[in-house]
C-alpha positions as CSV (number, residue, x, y, z in Angstrom):
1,X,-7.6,4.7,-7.9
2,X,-8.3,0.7,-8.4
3,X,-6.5,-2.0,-6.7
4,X,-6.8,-5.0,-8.8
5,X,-4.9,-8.7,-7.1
6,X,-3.4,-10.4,-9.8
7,X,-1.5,-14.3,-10.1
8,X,1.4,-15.1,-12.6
9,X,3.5,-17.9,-13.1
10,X,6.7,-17.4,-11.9
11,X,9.8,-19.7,-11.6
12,X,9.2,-20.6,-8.8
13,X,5.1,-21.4,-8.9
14,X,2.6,-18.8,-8.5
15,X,3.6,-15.5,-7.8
16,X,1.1,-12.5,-6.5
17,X,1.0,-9.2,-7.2
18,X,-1.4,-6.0,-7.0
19,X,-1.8,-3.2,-9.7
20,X,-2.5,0.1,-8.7
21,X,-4.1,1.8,-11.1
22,X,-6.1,5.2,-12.5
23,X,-9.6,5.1,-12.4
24,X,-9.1,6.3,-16.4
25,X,-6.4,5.2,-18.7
26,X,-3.1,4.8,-17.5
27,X,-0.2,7.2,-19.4
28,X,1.8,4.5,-18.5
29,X,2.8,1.2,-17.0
30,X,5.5,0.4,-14.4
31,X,7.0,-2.4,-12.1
32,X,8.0,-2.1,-8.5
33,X,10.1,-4.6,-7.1
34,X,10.4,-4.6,-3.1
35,X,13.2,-4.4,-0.7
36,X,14.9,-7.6,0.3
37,X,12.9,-10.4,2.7
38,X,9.6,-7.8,2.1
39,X,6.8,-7.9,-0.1
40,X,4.5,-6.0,-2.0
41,X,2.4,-4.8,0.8
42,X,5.1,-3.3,2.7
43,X,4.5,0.6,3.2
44,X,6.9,1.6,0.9
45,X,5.8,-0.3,-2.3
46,X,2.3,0.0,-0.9
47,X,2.4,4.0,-0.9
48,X,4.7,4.6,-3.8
49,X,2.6,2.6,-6.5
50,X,-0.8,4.3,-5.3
51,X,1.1,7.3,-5.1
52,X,2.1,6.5,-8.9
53,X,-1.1,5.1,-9.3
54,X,-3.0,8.6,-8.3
55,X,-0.7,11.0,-10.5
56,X,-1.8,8.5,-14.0
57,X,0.8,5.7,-13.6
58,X,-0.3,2.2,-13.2
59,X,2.3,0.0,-11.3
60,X,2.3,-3.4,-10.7
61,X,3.7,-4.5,-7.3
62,X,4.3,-8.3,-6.8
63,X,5.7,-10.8,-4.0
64,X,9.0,-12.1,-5.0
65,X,8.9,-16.1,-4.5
66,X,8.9,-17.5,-1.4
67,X,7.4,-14.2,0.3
68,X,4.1,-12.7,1.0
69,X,1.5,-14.5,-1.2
70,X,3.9,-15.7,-3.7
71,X,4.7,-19.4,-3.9
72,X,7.9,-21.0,-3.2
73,X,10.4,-21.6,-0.8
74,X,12.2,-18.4,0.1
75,X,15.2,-20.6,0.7
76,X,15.8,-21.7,-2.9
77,X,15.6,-18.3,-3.9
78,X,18.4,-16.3,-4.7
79,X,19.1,-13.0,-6.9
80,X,19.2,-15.1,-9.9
81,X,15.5,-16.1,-9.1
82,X,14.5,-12.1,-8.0
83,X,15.8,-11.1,-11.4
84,X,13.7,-13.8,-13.1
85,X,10.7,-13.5,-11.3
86,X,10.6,-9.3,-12.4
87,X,10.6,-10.3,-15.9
88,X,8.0,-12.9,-15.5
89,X,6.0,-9.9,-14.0
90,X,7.1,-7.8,-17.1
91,X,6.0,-10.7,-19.6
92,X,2.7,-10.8,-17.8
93,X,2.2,-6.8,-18.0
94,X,3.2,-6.7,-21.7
95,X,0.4,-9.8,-22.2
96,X,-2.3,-8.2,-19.9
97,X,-1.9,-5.0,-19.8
98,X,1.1,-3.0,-21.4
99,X,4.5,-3.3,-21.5
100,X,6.1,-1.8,-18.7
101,X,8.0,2.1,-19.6
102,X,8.8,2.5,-15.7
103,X,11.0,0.2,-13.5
104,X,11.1,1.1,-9.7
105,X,13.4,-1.2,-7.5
106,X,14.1,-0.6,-3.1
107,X,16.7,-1.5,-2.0
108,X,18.0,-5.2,-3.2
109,X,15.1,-4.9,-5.4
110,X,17.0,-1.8,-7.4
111,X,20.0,-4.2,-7.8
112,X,17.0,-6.7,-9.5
113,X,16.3,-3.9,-11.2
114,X,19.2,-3.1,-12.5
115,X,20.1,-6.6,-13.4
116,X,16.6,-7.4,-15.6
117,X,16.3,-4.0,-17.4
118,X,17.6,-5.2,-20.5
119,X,15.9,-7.6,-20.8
120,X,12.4,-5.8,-20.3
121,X,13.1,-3.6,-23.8
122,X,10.3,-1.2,-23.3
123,X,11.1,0.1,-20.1
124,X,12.4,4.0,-20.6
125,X,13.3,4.9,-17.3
126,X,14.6,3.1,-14.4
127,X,14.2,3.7,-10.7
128,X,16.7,2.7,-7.6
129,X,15.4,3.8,-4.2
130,X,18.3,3.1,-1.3
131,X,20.0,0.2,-3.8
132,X,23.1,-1.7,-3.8
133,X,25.6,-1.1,-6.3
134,X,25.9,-4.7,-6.0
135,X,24.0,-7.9,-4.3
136,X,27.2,-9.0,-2.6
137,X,26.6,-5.8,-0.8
138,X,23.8,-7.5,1.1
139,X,25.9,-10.8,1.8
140,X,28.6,-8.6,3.4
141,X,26.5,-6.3,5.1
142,X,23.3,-8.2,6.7
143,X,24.9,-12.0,6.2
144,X,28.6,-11.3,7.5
145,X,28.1,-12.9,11.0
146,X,26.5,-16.1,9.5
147,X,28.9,-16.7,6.3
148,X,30.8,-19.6,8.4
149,X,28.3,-21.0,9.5
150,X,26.2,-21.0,6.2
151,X,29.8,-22.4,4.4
152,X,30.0,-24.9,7.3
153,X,26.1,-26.3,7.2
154,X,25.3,-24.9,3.9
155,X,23.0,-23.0,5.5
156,X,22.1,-20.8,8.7
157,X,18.9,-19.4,10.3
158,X,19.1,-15.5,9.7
159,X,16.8,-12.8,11.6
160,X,15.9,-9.9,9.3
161,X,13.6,-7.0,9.5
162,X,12.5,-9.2,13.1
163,X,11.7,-12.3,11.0
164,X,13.3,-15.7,10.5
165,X,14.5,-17.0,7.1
166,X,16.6,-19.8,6.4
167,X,19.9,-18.6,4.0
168,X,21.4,-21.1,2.1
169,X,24.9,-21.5,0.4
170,X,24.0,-20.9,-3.2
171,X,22.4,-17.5,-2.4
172,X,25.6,-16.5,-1.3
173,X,27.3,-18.2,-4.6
174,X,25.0,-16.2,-6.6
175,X,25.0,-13.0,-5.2
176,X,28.8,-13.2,-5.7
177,X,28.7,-14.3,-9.5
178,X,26.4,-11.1,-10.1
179,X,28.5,-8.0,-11.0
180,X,26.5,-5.5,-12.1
181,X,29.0,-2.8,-13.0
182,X,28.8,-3.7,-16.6
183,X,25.0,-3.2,-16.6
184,X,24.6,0.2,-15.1
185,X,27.7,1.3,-17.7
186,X,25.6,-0.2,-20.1
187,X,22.0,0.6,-19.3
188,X,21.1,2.5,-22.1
189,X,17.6,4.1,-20.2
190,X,16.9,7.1,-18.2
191,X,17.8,6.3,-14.4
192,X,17.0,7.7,-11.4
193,X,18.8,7.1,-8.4
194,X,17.2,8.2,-4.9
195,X,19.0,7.5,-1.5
196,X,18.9,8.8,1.9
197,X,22.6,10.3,3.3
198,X,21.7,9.0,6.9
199,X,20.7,5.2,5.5
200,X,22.2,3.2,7.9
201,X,21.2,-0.4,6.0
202,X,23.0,0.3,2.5
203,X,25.6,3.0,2.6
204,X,25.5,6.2,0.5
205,X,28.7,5.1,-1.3
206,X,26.5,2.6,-3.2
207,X,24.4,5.1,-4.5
208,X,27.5,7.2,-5.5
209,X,28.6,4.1,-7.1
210,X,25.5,3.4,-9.4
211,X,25.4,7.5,-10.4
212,X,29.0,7.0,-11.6
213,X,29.0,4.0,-13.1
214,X,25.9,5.5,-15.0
215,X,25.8,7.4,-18.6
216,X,23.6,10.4,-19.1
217,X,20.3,10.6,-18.6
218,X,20.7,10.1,-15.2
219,X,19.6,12.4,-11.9
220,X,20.1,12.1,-8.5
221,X,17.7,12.6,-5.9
222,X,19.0,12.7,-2.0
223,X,16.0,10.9,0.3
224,X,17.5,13.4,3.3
225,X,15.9,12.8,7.0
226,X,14.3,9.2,5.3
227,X,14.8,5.5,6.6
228,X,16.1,2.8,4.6
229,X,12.5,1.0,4.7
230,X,10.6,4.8,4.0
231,X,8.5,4.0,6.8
232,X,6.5,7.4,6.5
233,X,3.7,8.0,4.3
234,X,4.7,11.5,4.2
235,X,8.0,10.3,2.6
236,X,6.3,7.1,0.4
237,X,4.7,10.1,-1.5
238,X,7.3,12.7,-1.5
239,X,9.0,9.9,-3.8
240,X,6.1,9.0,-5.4
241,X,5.8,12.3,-6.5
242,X,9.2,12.9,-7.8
243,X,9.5,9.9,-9.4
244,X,6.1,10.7,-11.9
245,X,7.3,14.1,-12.5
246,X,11.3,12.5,-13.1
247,X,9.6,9.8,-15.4
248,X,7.1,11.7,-17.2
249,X,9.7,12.9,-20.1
250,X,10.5,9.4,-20.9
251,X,7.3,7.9,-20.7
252,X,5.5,8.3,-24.3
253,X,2.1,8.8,-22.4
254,X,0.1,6.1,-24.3
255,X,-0.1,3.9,-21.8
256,X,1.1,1.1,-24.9
């Protein structure tokens, strides 16, 4: 397997991102979009895409803007701007490499996911691990006890995941004009949704959501003993695994 560190333009400036690839030719190419406030270097994207990576799927892992080694201020960022910045990473795929087939998202990153697939037309099969049916989900759930303040000051200091980040008005505003609903009725792609029962960051009713909301193809994988974050390697390549064999009916093997 090869590690290759790659720059794009991005919104935002400068975004970075790794592709894990095959030491031969990829059967395909896919996207991995990170949990929210992490990057691409956090166990979980780390170990999925090199467990992709391993079983002949190249993926590309990147920093949204405004974390890791992307540019930007992650306080102008918003869901808008995640959602943006993944087809940006698509563009640059389909120009370097190959058009993305797959399209794996954790956590708020699977709502991203959710939200750009149509516009990424090549991608076959799409990939929510512990998702949000919905990024308002997030506001309600990790921003509750700062929403006065933030509507107050038109912004608030915010500790997540033991960091810092500065959470401004209009992230809130656009999480909350974002309803994707429509676009999982609508998807039109293979999708698989994996979640853990005892996830204690976003509730297994949002998975439940995103399965029903969904047409056929669609599967359903339960993540049972796992951690929102999939802090084990053990469990980073248990999904890894599933998702290649999942994905490998939709994926046209070319690697084009």
């Amino acid at each position: 397997m090869l590690t290759e560190r790659i720059d794009f333009p991005g919104p935002h400036g400068k975004l970075s991102a790794k592709l894990d690839a095959p030491t031969g030719t990829p059967r395909a190419y896919g996207i991995f979009a990170h949990c929210f406030t992490c990057s691409k270097d956090v166990l979980a994207a780390t170990f999925i895409s090199r467990g992709l990576a391993s079983l002949g799927v190249a993926v590309l892992r990147f920093d949204f803007a405004g974390l890791g080694a992307s540019h930007g201020d992650f306080a102008d960022t918003n869901f808008s701007s995640n959602v943006e910045d993944l087809v940006a990473a698509a563009d640059t795929m389909r120009a370097k490499f190959a058009a993305p087939q797959l399209l794996i998202g954790h956590s708020l990153g699977g709502a991203a996911v959710l939200a750009a697939a149509q516009r990424v037309p090549e991608a076959k099969a799409i990939v929510t691990i512990a998702a949000p049916s919905d990024p308002h989900y997030v506001v309600n759930t990790l921003l509750g006890e700062h929403l006065d303040t933030i509507a107050q000051l038109g912004e608030a200091r915010v500790k997540l995941a033991g960091r810092d980040f500065n959470i401004r008005q209009h992230f809130v505003e656009d999480a909350g004009r974002h309803r994707l609903h429509e676009k999982i009725a609508t998807l039109g792609r293979a999708l698989l949704v994996m979640h853990a029962p005892q996830d204690d960051t976003v509730s297994m009713d949002n998975a439940t959501r995103i399965f029903e909301l969904a047409q056929h193809p669609k599967s359903f994988i339960s993540l049972d003993g796992m951690d929102h974050l999939i802090t084990r390697r053990e469990d980073a390549a248990y999904v890894a695994g599933v998702i290649s064999a999942w994905s490998a009916r939709y994926l046209d093997g070319s690697g084009a």
